[in-house]
C-alpha positions as CSV (number, residue, x, y, z in Angstrom):
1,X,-19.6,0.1,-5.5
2,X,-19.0,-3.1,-3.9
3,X,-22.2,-4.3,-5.1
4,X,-22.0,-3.3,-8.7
5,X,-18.2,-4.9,-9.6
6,X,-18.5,-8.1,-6.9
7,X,-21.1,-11.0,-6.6
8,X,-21.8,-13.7,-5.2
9,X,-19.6,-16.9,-6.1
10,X,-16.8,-14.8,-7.2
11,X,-13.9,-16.2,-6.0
12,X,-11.4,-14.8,-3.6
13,X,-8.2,-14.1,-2.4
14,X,-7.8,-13.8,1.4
15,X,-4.4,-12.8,3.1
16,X,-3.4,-11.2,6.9
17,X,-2.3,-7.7,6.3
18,X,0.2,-8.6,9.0
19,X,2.4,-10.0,6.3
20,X,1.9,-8.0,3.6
21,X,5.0,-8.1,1.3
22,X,6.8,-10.5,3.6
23,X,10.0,-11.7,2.4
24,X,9.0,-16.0,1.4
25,X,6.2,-17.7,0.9
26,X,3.1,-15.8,2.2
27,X,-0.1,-17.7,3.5
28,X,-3.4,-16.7,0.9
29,X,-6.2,-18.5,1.5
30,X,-8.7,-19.1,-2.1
31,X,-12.7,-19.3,-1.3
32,X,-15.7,-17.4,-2.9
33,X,-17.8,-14.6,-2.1
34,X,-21.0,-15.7,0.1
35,X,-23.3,-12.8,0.2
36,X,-23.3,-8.9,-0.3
37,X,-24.7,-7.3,2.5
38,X,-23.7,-3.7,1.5
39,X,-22.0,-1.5,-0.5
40,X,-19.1,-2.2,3.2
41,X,-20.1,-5.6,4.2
42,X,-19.8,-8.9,2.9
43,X,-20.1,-13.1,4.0
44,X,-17.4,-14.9,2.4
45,X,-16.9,-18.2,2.5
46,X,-14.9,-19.6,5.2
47,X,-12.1,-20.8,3.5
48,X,-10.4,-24.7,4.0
49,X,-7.4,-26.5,4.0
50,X,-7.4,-30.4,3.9
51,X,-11.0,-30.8,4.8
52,X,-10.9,-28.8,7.4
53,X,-12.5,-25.5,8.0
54,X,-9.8,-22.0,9.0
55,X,-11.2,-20.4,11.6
56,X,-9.6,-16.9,10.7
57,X,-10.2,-14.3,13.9
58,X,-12.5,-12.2,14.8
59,X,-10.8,-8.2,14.5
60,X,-8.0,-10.2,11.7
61,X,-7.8,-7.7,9.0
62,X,-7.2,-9.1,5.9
63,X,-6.2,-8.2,1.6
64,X,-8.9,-9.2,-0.5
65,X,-8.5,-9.9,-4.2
66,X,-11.6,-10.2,-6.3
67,X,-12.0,-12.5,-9.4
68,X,-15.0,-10.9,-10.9
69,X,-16.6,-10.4,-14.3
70,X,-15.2,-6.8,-14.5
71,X,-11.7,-8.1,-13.6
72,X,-9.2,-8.0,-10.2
73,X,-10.4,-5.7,-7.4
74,X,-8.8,-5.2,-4.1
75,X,-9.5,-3.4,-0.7
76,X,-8.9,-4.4,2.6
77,X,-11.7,-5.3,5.3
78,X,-11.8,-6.8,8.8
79,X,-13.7,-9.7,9.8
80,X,-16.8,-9.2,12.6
81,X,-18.4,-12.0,12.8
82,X,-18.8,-15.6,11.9
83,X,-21.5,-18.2,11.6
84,X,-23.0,-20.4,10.2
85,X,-26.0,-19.6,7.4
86,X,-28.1,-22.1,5.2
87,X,-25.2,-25.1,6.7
88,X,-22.1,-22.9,4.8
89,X,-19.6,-21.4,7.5
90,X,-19.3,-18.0,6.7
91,X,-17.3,-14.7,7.9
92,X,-18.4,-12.0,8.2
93,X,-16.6,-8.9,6.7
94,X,-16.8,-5.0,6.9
95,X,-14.7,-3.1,4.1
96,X,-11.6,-0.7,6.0
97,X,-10.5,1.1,2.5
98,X,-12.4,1.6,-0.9
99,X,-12.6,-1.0,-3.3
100,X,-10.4,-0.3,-6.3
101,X,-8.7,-2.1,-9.6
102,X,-5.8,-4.7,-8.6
103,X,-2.7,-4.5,-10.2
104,X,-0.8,-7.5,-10.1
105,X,2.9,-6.9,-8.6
106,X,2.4,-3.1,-8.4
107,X,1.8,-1.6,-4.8
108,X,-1.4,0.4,-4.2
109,X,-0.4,4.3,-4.4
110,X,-1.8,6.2,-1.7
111,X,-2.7,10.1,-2.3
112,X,-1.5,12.2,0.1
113,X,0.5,15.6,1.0
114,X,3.6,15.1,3.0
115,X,6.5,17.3,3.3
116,X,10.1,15.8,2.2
117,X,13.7,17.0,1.8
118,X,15.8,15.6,-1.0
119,X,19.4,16.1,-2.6
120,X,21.0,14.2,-5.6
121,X,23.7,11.8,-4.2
122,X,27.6,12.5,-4.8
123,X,29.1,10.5,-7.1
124,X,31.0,7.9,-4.0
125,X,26.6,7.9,-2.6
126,X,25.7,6.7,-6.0
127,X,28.4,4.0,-6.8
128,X,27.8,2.3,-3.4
129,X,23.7,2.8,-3.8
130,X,24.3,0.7,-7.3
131,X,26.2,-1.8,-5.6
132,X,23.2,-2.2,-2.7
133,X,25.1,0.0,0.2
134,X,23.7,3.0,1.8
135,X,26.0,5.4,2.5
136,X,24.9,8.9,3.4
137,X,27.2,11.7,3.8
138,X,25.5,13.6,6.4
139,X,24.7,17.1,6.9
140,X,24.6,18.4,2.9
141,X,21.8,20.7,2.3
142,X,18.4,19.5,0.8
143,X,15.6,20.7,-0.9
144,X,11.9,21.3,0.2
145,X,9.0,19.1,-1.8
146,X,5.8,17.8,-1.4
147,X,4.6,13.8,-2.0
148,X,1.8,13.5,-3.7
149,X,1.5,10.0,-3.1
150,X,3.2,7.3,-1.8
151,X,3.6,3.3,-1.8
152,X,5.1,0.6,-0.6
153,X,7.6,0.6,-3.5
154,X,8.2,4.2,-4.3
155,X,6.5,8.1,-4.4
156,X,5.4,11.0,-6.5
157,X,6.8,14.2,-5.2
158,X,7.0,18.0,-6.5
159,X,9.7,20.4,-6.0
160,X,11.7,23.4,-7.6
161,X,14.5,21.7,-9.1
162,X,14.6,19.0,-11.6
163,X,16.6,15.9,-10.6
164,X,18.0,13.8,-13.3
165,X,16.1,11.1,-14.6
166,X,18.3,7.8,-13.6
167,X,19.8,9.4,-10.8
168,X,20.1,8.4,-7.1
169,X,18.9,10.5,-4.4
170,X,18.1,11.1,-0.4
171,X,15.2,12.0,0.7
172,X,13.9,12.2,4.2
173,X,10.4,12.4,5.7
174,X,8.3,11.5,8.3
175,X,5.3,9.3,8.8
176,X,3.3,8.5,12.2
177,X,1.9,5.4,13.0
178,X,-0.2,4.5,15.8
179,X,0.7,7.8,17.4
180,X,4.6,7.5,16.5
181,X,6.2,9.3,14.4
182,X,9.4,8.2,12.5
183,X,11.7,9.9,10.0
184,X,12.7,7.7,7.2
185,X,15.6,8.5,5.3
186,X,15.4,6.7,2.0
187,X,17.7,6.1,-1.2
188,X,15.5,6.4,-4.4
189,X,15.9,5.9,-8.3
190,X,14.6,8.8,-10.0
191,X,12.4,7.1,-12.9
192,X,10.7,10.2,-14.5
193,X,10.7,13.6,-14.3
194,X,7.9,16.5,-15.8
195,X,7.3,19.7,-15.6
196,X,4.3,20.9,-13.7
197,X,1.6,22.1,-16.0
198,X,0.6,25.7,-15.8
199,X,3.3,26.0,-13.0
200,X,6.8,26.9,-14.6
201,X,9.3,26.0,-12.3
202,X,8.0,23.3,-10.6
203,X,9.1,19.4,-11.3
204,X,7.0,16.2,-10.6
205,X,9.7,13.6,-9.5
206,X,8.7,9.6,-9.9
207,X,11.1,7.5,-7.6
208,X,11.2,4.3,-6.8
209,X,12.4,3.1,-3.4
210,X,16.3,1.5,-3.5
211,X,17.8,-1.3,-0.9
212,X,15.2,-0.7,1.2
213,X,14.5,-3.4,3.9
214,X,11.8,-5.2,4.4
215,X,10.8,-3.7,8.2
216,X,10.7,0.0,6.7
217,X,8.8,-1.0,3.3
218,X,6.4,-2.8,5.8
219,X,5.9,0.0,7.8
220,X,5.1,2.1,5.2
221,X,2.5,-0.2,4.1
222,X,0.9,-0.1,7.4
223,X,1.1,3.8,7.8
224,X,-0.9,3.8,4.0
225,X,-3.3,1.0,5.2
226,X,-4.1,2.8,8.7
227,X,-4.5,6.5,6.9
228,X,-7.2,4.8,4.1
229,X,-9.1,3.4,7.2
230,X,-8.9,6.8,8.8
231,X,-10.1,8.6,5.9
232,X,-12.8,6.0,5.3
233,X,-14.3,6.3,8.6
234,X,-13.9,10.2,8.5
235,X,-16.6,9.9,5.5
236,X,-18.6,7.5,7.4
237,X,-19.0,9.4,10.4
């Protein structure tokens, strides 16, 4: 795939997943594509800044955006080597997730099936989740539902009850990353709700994440990044 939608002399986009989403201004680095190797490895220019060449690290896994002919494409990739070919510094890249269309200020939705519990928040929850504030009155029962994907900035979820569209609620799930697992109790904005087709009685939520900070949305982002380069090197192998 990475052959047929990327070539060389495209430009492109180069940033640390490290700071993905940070909160300020976020270090990119512009430069253009040097070679395709394979459909999961690539040279890419080493980029520069004032005349002078960034050596970016070996193991540094990185965003790339692609300017192609066919439009934006993103994935993320790891650099493996670096060198020097024909006098051009290059680095050398190996693809950690799939190539797939950018969206520009939309966070990558990641398919998955995770279990979640989730009420509609009393009136008092609500006012103070308008005004910013989390304030969870704790112990009220929830309801079961499954995520059918999830981002940085919100998630897709089925259950048996249908929550009002433009209504606050909690939810609560849990995520491991690098063997830890964390529950994650999150205030969300119910943006659409729809039936299931050909399953009366079931609801497919939209939500979008509310006064979250930026540590949790962060490691949320990680937990997608290191499940797509799980998955990819389950196909692989």
């Amino acid at each position: 795939m990475l052959s047929k939608l990327v070539k060389a002399g495209d430009k492109v986009d180069l940033q640390s997943v490290d700071h993905l989403f940070a909160d300020g201004k976020v270090k990119r680095y512009n430069t253009r594509v040097y070679d395709i190797l394979s459909d999961d490895k690539l040279e890419i220019v080493m980029p520069m800044e004032k005349s002078k060449l960034i050596l970016l690290p070996i193991d540094g896994e990185y965003d790339l955006v692609f300017y192609s002919d066919q439009g934006l494409y993103q994935c993320y990739a790891r650099i493996y080597d670096r060198y020097k070919s024909n006098n051009v510094y290059v680095l050398a890249f190996e693809l950690t997730s799939n190539l797939r269309k950018h969206q520009r200020r939309e966070y990558y939705r990641f398919d998955c099936m995770i279990e979640l519990r989730a009420r509609e928040l009393k009136q008092e929850e609500a006012m103070a989740a308008e005004q910013g504030k989390n304030q969870i009155v704790p112990g009220l029962p929830l309801r079961r539902g499954i995520a059918s994907d999830l981002s940085g900035g919100g998630m897709r979820f089925i259950t048996d009850i249908a929550f009002e569209e433009g209504s606050y609620i909690y939810t609560t799930f849990n995520l491991t990353t690098e063997g830890v697992t964390r529950e994650y109790e999150i205030i969300s904005k119910v943006l659409r709700v729809a039936e299931v087709a050909n399953r009366p009685g079931e609801f497919e939520h939209r939500i979008q994440f509310a006064n979250l900070d930026r540590d949790t949305r962060e490691e949320i982002i990680k937990y997608i990044f290191e499940e797509e380069r799980r998955l990819r090197r389950n196909r692989r192998g």
